[in-house]
ChimeraX commands (.cxc) that place a marker at each C-alpha (Angstrom):
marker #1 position 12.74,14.17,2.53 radius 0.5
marker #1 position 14.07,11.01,0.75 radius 0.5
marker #1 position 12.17,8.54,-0.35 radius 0.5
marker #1 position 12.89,5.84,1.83 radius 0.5
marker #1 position 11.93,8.08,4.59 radius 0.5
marker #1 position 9.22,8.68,2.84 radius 0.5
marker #1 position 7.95,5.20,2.30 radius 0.5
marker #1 position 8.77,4.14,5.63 radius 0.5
marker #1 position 6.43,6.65,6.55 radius 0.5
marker #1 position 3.67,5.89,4.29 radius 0.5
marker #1 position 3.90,2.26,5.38 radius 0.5
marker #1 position 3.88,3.16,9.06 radius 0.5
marker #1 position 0.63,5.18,8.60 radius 0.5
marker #1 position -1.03,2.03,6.64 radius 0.5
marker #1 position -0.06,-0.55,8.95 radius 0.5
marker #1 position -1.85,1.86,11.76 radius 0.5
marker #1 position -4.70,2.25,9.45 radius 0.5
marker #1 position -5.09,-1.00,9.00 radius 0.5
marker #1 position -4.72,-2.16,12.28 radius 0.5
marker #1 position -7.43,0.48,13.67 radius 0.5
marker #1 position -9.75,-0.94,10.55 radius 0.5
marker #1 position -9.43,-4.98,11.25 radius 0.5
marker #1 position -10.42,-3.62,15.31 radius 0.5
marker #1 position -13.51,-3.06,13.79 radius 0.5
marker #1 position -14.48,-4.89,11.18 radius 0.5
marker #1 position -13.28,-7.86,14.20 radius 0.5
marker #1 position -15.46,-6.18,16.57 radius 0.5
marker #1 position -18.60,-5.74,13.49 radius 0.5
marker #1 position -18.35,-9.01,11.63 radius 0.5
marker #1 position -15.86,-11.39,13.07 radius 0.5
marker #1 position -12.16,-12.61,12.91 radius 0.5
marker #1 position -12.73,-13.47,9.28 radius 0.5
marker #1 position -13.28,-10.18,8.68 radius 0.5
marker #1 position -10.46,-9.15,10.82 radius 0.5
marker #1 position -8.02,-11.06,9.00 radius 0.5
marker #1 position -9.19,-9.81,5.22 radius 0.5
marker #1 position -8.68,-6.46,6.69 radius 0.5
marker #1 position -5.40,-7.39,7.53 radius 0.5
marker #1 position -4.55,-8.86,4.39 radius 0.5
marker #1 position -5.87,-5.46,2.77 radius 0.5
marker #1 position -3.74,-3.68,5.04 radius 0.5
marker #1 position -0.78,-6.08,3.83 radius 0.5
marker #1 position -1.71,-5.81,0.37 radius 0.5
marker #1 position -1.59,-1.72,0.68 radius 0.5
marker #1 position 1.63,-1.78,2.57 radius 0.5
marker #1 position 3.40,-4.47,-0.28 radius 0.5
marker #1 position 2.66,-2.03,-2.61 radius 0.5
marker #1 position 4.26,1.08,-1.60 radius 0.5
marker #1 position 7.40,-1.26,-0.07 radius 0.5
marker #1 position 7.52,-2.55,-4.22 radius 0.5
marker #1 position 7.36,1.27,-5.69 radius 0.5
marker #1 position 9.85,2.72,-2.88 radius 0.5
marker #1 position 12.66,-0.47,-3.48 radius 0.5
marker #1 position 12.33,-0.67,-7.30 radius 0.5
marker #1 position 12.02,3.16,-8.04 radius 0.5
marker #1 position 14.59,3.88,-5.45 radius 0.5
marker #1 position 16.90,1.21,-7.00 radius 0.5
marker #1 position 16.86,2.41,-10.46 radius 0.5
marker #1 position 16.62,5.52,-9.56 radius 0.5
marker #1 position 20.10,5.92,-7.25 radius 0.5
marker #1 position 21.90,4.51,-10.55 radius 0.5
marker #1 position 20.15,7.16,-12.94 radius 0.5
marker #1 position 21.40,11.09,-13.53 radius 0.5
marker #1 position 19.06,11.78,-16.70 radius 0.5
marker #1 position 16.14,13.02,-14.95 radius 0.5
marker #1 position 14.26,11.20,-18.04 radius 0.5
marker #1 position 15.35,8.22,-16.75 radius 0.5
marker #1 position 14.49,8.46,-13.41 radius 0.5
marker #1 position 10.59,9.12,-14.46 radius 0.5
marker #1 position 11.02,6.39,-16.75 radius 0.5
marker #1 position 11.72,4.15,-13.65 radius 0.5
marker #1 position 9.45,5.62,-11.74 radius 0.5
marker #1 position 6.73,4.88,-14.32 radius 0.5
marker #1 position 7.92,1.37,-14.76 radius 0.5
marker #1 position 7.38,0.77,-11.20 radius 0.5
marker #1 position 4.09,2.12,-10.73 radius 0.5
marker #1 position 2.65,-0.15,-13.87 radius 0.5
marker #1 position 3.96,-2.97,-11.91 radius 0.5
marker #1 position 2.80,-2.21,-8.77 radius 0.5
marker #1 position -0.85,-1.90,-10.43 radius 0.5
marker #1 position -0.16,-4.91,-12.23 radius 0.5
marker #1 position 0.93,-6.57,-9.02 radius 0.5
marker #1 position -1.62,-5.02,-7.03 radius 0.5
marker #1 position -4.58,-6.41,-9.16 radius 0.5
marker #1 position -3.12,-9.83,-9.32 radius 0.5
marker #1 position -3.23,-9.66,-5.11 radius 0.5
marker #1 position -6.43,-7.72,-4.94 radius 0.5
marker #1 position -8.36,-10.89,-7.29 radius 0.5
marker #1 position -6.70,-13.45,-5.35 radius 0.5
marker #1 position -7.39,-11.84,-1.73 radius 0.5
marker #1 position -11.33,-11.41,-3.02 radius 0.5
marker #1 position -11.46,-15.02,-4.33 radius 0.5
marker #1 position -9.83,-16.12,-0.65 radius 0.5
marker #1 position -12.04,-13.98,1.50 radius 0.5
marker #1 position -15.12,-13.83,-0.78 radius 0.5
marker #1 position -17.51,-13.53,2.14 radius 0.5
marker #1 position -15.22,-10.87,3.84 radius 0.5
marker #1 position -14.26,-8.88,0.31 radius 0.5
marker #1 position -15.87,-5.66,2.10 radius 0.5
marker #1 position -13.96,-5.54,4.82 radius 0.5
marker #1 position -10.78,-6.38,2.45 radius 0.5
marker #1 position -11.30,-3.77,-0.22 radius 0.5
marker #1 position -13.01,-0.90,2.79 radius 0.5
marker #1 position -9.41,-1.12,4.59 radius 0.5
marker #1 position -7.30,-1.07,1.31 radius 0.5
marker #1 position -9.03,1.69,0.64 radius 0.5
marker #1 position -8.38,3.40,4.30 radius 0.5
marker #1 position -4.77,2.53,3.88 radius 0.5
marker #1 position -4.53,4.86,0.71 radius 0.5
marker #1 position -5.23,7.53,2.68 radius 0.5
marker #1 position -1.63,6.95,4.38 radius 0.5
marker #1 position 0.15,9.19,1.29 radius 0.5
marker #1 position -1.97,11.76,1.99 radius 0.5
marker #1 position -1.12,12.10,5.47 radius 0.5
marker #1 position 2.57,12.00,4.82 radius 0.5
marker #1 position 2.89,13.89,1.46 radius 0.5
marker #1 position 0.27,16.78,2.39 radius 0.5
marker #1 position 2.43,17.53,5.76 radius 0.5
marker #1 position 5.65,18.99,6.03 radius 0.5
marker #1 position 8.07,16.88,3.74 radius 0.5
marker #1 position 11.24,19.44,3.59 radius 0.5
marker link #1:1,2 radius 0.2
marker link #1:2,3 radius 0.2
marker link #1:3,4 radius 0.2
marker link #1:4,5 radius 0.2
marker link #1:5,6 radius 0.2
marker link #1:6,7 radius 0.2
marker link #1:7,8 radius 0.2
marker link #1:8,9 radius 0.2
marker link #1:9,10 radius 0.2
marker link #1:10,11 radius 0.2
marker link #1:11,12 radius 0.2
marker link #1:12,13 radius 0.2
marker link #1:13,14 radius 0.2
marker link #1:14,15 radius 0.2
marker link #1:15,16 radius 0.2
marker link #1:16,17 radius 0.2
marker link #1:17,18 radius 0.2
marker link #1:18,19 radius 0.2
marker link #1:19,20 radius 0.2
marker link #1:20,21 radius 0.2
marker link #1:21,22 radius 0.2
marker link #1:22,23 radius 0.2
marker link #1:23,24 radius 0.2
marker link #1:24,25 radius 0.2
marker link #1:25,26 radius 0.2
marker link #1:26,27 radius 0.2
marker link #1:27,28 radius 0.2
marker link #1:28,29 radius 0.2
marker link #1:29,30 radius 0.2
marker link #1:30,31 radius 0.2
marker link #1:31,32 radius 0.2
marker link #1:32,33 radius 0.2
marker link #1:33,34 radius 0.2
marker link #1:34,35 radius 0.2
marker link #1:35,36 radius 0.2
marker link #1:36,37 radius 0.2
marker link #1:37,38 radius 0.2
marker link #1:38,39 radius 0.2
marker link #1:39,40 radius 0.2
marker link #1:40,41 radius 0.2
marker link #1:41,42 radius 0.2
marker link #1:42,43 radius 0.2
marker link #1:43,44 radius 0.2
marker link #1:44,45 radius 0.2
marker link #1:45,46 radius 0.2
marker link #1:46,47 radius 0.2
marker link #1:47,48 radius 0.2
marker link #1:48,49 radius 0.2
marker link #1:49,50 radius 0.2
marker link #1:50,51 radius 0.2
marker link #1:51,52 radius 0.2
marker link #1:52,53 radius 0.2
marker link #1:53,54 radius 0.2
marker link #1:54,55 radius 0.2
marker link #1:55,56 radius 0.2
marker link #1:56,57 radius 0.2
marker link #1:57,58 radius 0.2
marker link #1:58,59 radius 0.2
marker link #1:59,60 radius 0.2
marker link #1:60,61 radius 0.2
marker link #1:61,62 radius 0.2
marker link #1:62,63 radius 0.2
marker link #1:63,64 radius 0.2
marker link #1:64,65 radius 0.2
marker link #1:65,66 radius 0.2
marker link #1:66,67 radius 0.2
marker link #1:67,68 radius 0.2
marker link #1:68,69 radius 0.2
marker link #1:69,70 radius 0.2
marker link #1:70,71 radius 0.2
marker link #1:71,72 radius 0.2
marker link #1:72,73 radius 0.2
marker link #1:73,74 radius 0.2
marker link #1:74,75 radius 0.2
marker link #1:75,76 radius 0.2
marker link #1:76,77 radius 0.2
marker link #1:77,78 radius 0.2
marker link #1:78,79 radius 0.2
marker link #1:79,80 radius 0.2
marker link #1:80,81 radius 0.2
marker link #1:81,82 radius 0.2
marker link #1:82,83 radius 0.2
marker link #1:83,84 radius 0.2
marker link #1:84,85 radius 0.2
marker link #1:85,86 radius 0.2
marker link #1:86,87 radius 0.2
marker link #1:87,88 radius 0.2
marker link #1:88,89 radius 0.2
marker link #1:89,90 radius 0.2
marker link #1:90,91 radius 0.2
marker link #1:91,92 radius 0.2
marker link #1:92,93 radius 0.2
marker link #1:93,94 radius 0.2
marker link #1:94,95 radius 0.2
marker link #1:95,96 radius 0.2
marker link #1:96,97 radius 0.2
marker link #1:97,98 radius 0.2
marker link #1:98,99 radius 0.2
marker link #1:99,100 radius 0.2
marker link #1:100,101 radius 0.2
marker link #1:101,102 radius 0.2
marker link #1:102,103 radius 0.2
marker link #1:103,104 radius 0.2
marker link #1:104,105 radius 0.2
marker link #1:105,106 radius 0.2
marker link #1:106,107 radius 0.2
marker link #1:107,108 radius 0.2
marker link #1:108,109 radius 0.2
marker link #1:109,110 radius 0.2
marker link #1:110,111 radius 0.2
marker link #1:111,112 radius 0.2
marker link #1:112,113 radius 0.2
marker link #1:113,114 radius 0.2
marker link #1:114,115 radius 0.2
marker link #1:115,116 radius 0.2
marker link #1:116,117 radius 0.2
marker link #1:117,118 radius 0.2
marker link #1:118,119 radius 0.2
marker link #1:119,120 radius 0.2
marker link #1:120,121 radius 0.2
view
């Protein structure tokens, strides 16, 4: 399967993930709580968008299968590096709310499992 489909895929699964998640924490703790879900969700789904574009961009211009790794590892340190600068400033907007933030970017991970354990031929 390509990657785009791939990603699409992955980002599908996390936005439904994360939709199902800020139902709840709505319904448990309030629309504060919905919304850093949300933003968790958004977080989650930023990052795979940012690892599918830039590996898939470097990657369509590369042969060396060396270099292809080597942009796929570029990507994924950014993405962490991204994804830590988003995750601190998300907390430090939603400090009373951080659980339900952090709980449903957590969920959300569970999204590449779903797609990359089933049938990806």
């Amino acid at each position: 399967m390509p990657l785009k489909r791939v990603a699409v895929q992955v980002i599908r699964w996390q936005i439904a993930i994360g939709l199902i998640a800020a139902g709840i924490w709505t319904l448990a703790g309030g629309s504060d709580a919905g919304l850093a879900a949300i933003a968790g969700t958004g977080i989650s789904a930023f990052m795979t968008f940012y690892v599918a574009m830039r590996w898939g961009l470097r990657s369509a211009t590369e042969d060396d299968p060396r270099a292809i790794l080597g942009a796929f590892y570029r990507a994924e340190m950014m993405k962490l590096l991204l994804g830590t600068v988003l995750i601190v400033m998300a907390v430090y907007a939603f400090q009373d709310e951080a659980a339900a933030l952090v709980t449903t970017l957590a969920l959300t991970l569970a999204a590449y499992g779903l797609v990359l354990l089933g049938d990806i031929d």
